[in-house]
C-alpha positions as CSV (number, residue, x, y, z in Angstrom):
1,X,38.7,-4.0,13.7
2,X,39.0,-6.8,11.2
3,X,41.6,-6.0,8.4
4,X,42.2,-8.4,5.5
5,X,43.8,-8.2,1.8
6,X,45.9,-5.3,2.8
7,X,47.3,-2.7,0.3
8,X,50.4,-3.7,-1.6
9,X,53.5,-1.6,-1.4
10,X,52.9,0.6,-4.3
11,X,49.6,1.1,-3.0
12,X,50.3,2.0,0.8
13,X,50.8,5.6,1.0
14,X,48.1,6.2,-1.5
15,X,45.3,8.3,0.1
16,X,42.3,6.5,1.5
17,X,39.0,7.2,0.3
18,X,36.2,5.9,2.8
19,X,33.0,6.0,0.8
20,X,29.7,5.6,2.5
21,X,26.5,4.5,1.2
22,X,23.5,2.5,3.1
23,X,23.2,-0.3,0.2
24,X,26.0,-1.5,-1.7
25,X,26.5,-4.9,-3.7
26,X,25.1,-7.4,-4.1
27,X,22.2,-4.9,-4.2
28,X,21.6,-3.3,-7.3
29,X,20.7,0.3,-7.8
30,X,21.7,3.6,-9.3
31,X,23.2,4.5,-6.1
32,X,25.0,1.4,-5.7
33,X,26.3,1.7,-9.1
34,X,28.0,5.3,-8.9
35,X,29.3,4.3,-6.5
36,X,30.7,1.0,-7.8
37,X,32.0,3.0,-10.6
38,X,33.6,5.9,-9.0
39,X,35.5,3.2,-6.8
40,X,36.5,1.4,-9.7
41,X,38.1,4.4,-11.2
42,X,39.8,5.5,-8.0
43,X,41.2,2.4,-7.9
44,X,42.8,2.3,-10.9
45,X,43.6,6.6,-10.9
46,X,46.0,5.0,-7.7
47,X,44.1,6.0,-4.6
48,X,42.9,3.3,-2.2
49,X,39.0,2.8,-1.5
50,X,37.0,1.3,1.1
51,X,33.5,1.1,1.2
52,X,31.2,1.0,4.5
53,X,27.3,-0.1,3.9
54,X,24.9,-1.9,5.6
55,X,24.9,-5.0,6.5
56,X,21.4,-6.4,4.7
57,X,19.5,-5.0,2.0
58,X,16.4,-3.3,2.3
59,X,14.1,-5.9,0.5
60,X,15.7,-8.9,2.5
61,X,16.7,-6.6,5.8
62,X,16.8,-10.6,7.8
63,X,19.3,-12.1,5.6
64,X,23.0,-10.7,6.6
65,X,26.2,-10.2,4.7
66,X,29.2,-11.2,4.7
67,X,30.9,-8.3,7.7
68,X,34.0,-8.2,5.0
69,X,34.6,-8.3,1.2
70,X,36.4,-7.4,-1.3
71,X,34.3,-7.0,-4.8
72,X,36.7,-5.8,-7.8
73,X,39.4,-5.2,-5.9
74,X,37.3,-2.6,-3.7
75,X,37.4,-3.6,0.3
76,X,33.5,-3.7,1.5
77,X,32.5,-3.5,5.2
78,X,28.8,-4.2,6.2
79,X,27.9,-3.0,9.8
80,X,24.6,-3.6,11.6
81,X,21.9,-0.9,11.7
82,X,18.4,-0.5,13.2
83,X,15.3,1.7,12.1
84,X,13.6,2.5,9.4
85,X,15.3,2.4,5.7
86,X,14.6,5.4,5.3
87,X,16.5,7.1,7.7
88,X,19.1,3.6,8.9
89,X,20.9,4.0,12.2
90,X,24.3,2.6,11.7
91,X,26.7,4.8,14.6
92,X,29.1,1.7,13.9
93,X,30.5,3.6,10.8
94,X,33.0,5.3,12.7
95,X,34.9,2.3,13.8
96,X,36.0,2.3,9.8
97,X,36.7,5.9,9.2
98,X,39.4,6.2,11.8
99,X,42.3,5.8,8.5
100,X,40.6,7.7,6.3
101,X,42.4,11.0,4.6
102,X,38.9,11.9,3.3
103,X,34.9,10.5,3.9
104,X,32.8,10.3,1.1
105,X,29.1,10.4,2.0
106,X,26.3,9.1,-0.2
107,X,22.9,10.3,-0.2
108,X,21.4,12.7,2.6
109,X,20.4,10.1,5.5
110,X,21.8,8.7,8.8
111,X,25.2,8.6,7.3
112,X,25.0,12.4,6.0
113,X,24.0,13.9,9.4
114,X,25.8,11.9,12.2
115,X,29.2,12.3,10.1
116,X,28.7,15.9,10.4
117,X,27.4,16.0,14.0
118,X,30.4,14.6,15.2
119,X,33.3,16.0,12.5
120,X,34.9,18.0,15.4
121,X,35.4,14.5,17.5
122,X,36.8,12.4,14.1
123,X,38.4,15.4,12.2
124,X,37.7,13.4,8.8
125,X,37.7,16.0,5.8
126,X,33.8,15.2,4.4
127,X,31.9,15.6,1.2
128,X,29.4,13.9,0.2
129,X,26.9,13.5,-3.5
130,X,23.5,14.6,-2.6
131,X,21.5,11.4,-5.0
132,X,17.9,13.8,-5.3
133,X,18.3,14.3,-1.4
134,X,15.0,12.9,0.4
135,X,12.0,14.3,-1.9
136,X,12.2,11.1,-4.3
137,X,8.2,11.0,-3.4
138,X,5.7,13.3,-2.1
139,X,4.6,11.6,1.3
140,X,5.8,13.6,4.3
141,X,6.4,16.5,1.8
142,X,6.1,19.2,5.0
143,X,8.0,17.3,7.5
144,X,11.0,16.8,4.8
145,X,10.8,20.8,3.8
146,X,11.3,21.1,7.7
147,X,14.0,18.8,8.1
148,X,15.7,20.2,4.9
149,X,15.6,23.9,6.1
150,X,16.8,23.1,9.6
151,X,18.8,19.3,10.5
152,X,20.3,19.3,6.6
153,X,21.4,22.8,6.4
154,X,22.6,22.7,9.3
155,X,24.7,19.0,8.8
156,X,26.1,20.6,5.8
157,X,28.4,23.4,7.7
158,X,30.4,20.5,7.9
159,X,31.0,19.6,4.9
160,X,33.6,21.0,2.4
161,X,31.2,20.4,-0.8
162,X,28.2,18.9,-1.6
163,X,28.4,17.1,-4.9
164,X,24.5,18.2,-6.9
165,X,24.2,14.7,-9.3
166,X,21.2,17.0,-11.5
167,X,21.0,20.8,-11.7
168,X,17.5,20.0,-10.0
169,X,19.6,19.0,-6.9
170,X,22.1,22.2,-7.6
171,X,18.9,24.5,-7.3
172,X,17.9,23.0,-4.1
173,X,20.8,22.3,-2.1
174,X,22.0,25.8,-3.7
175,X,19.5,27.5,-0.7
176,X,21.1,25.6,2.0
177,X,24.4,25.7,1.0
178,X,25.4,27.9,-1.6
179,X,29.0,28.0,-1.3
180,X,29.2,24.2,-1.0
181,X,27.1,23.1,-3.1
182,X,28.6,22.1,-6.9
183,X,27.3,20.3,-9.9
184,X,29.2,17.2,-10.7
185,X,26.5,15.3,-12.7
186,X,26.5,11.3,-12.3
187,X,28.6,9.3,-14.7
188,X,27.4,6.6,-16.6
189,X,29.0,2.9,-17.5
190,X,28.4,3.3,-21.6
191,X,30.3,0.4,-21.7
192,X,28.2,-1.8,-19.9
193,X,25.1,-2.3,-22.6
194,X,27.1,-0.8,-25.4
195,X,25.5,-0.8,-29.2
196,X,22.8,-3.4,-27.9
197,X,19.3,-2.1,-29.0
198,X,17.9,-3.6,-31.9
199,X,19.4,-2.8,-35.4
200,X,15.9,-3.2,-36.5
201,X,13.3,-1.1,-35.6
202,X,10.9,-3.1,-32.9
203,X,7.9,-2.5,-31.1
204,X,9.3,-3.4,-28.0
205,X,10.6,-1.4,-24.8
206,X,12.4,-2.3,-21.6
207,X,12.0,-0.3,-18.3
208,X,14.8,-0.6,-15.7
209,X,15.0,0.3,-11.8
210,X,13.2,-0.6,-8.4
211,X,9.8,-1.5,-7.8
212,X,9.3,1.9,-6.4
213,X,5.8,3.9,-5.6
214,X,7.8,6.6,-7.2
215,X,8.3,4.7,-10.8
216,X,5.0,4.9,-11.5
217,X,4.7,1.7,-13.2
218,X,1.4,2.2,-13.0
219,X,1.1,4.4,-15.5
220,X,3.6,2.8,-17.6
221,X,1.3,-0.4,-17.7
222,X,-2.0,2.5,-18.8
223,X,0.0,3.4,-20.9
224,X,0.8,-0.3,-22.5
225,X,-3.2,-0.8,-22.3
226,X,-3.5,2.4,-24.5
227,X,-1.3,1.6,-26.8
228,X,-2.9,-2.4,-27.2
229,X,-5.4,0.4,-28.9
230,X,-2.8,1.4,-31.4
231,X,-1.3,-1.7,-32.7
232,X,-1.2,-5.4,-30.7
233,X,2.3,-5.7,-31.3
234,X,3.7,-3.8,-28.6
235,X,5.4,-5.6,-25.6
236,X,6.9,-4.2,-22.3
237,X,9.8,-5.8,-20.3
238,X,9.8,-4.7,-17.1
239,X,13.3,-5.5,-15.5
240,X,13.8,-4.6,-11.6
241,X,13.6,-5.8,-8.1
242,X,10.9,-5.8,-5.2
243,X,10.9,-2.0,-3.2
244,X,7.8,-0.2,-2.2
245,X,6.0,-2.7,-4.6
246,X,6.5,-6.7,-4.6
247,X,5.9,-8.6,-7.6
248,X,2.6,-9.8,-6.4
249,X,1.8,-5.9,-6.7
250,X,3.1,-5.3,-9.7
251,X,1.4,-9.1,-11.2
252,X,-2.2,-7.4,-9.9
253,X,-1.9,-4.5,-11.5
254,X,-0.9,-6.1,-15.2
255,X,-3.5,-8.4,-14.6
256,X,-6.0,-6.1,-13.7
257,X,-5.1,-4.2,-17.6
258,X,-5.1,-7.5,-19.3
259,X,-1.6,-7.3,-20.6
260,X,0.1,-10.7,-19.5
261,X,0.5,-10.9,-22.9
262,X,2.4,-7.8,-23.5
263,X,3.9,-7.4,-20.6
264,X,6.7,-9.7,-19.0
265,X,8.5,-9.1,-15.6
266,X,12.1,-10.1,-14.7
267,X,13.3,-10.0,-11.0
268,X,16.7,-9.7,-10.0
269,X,18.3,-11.0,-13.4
270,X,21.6,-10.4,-14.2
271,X,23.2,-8.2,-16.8
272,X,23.7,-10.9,-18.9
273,X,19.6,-11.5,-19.4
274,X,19.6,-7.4,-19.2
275,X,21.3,-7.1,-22.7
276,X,19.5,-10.2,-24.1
277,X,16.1,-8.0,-23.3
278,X,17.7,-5.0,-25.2
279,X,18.9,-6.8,-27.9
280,X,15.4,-7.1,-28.3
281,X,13.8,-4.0,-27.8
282,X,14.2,-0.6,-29.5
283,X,13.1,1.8,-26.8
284,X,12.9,2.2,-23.2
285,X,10.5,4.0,-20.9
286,X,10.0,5.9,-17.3
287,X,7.2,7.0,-16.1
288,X,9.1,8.3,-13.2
289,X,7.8,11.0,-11.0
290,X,11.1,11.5,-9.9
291,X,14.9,11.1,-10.6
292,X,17.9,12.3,-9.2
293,X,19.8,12.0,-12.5
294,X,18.9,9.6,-14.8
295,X,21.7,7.3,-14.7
296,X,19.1,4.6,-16.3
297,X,17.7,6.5,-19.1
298,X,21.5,7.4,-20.3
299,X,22.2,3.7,-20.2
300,X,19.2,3.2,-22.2
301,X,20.7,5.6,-24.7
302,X,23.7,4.1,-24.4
303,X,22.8,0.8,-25.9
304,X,21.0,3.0,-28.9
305,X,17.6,2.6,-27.4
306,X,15.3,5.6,-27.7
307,X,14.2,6.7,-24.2
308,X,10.5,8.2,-23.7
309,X,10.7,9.9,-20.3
310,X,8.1,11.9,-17.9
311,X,9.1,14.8,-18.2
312,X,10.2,15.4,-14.1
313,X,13.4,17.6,-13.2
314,X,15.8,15.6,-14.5
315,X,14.7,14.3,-17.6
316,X,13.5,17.9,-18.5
317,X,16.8,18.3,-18.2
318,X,18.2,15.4,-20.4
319,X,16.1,15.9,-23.0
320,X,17.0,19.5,-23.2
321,X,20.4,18.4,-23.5
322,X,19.7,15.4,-26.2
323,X,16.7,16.4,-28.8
324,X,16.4,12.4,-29.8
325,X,15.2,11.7,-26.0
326,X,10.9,11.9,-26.1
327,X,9.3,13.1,-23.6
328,X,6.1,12.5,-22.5
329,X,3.2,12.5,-19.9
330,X,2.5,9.5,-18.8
331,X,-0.1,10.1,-16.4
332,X,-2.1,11.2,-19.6
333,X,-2.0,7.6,-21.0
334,X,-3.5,7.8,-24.4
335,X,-1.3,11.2,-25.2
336,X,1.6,8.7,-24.2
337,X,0.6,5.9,-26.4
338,X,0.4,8.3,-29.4
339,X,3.9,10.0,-28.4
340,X,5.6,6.4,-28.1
341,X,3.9,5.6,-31.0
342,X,5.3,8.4,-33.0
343,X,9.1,8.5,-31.6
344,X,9.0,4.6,-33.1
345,X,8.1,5.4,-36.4
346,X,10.9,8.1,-36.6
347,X,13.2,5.0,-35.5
348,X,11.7,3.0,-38.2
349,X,12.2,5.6,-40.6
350,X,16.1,5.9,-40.2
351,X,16.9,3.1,-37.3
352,X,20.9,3.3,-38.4
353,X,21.2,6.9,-37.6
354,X,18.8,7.1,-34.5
355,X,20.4,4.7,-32.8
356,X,23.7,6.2,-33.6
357,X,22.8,9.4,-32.4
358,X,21.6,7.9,-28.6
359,X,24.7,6.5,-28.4
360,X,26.5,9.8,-29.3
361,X,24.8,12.0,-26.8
362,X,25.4,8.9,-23.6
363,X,29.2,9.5,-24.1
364,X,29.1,12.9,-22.9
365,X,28.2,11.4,-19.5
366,X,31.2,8.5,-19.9
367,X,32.7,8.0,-15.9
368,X,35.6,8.7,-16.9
369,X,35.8,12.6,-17.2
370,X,33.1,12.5,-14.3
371,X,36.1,10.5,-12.0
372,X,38.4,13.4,-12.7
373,X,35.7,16.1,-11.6
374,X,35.4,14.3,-7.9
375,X,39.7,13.7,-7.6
376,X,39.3,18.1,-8.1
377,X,36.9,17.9,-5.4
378,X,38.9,15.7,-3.3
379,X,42.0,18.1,-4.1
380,X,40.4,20.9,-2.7
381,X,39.4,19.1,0.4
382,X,43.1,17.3,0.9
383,X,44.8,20.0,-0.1
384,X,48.7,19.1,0.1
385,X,47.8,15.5,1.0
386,X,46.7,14.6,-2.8
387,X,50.0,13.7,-5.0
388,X,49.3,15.3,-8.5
389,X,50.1,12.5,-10.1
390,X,47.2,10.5,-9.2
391,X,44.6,12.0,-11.4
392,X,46.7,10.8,-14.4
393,X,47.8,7.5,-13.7
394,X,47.3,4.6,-16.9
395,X,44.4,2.7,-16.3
């Protein structure tokens, strides 16, 4: 195997964390950035990290990457893989596992299962975050039950825990695995969009993520229509990337409403245009059937915007932790119009405090305690092999 920019000497007898995901940078993504972010921290906490992805992303699957990289100091390896992206068969993820002290496995797929399957042949210590599992949409609904009760449960004897990013994902994996399975919450960059929303109270709201069936932008955009009823002000930037829908999909359906006027989409843009759209805009939406987390929404809230959430597991969840979030039912449009409606005059009313208070209750979820919950994880799983005092190195 190719090796390149290897560790320097203070670095070399640092433990090796091998952390595998199926889409990595340049993709963009809640799972890509936890995972970003947690190698980031290990980094600087003194451990070494490579990470082992794919070697294409999903929305341009013919376009290959670079085989080797090395993005913020992190080494990135991209092997080949065939099949569907839902289930991506990459078996050339143990050539780079060989020097690991410990694999850590992202998301319940390919990677989860084959890692397992062959643990007594590679001998790798493995855990692995579970990211919502498979269930992120109904479709196949009985097969996955099946697969859950029987190939999952049975690929996670081999694991020494299964990191729950929601305490939706703790309840489920919780029947499978029970004495595995542990709630370490995802961690959130509040650094990233800071203090950005608005100091002025706007009729104006940004959504973030894929172009996923399981967004339901859809709804968002009834929603939009609805509230064209309430007040003609309203606009709706809709920031994301091409998935289960392309942005010819997405352009039908806001044509079809008659909202070119309110609504504006903006593919693949960089953070940089990201925080000049919040700058603008005082709350943001999801009309998601489903999240693992809600690593987006917390971002949201970092910046001070007001989030107005479906109410699915996990941002039952969040807004049980943080009264200011608003939920609301988006597949009853003119309901959600009202609600949105509402949570903006309450930001109107006292802007300086709201927005103080969403930035508040995102730096519970900062990285950087979350970093120190998976270095325990990996301490029970190394055991003797994890010096103490990497946990508490200076960043």
């Amino acid at each position: 195997m190719k090796r390149f920019n290897r560790p320097e000497p203070d670095t070399a007898g640092a433990p090796l964390i091998v952390q595998v995901v199926r889409q990595y940078a340049p993709g963009r993504g809640g799972l890509e950035d936890v995972v970003a972010n947690l190698s980031r921290l290990l980094l600087r906490r003194g451990f070494r990290v490579r990470v082992v992805t794919l070697d294409s992303l999903f929305r341009s699957r013919d376009q290959k990457l670079a085989e080797h990289e090395v993005i913020d100091g992190v080494e990135v390896v991209r092997i080949p893989w065939k099949g569907s992206t839902r289930y991506p068969l990459a078996p050339a993820v143990f050539r780079h596992i060989g020097d690991a002290d410990l694999v850590h496995v992202h998301g319940i797929d390919f990677f989860f299962d084959a890692l397992a399957l062959t643990r007594p042949l590679h001998g790798k210590p493995l855990v692995a975050t579970t990211h919502g599992g498979f269930f992120h949409t109904p479709k196949f609904a009985a097969i996955k039950h099946i697969w859950f009760r029987t190939v999952t449960r049975l690929s996670a004897l081999a694991y020494r825990s299964l990191l729950c990013c929601s305490r939706s994902d703790l309840a489920l994996f919780s029947r499978i695995a029970p004495r595995r399975a542990v709630l370490v919450e995802n961690g959130v960059d509040t650094e990233k969009f800071a203090g950005l929303s608005s100091a002025m109270a706007q009729r104006r709201i940004v959504t973030i993520g894929r172009f996923s069936v399981n967004k339901r932008l859809d709804r968002l955009f009834d929603a939009m229509q609805a509230l064209n009823g309430v007040s003609p002000e309203w606009k709706l930037d809709v920031v994301g990337s091409p998935s289960d829908l392309s942005e010819e999909d997405l352009r039908r359906e806001i044509a079809g409403r008659g909202l070119a006027g309110q609504v504006a989409l903006h593919i693949g843009v960089d953070n940089a245009q990201v925080r000049r759209l919040i700058a603008e805009a005082s709350l943001f939406a999801s009309a998601s059937e489903y999240e693992g987390f809600g690593l987006v929404a917390v971002e949201a809230m970092s910046a001070g915007l007001v989030p107005v959430l479906h109410p699915n597991d996990a941002y039952r969840v969040l807004g049980a932790q943080h009264p200011g979030v608003c939920l609301a039912d988006f597949s009853r449009p003119e309901e959600c119009a009202a609600r949105i409606e509402q949570t903006f005059q309450a930001l109107r009313a006292n802007p300086a405090a709201t927005r103080a208070d969403m930035m508040s209750g995102a730096a519970v979820h900062a990285w950087e305690s979350v970093a120190d919950r998976y270095i325990d994880v990996y301490r029970a799983a190394l055991g003797d092999r994890l010096p103490p005092p990497l946990r508490s190195l200076p960043a």
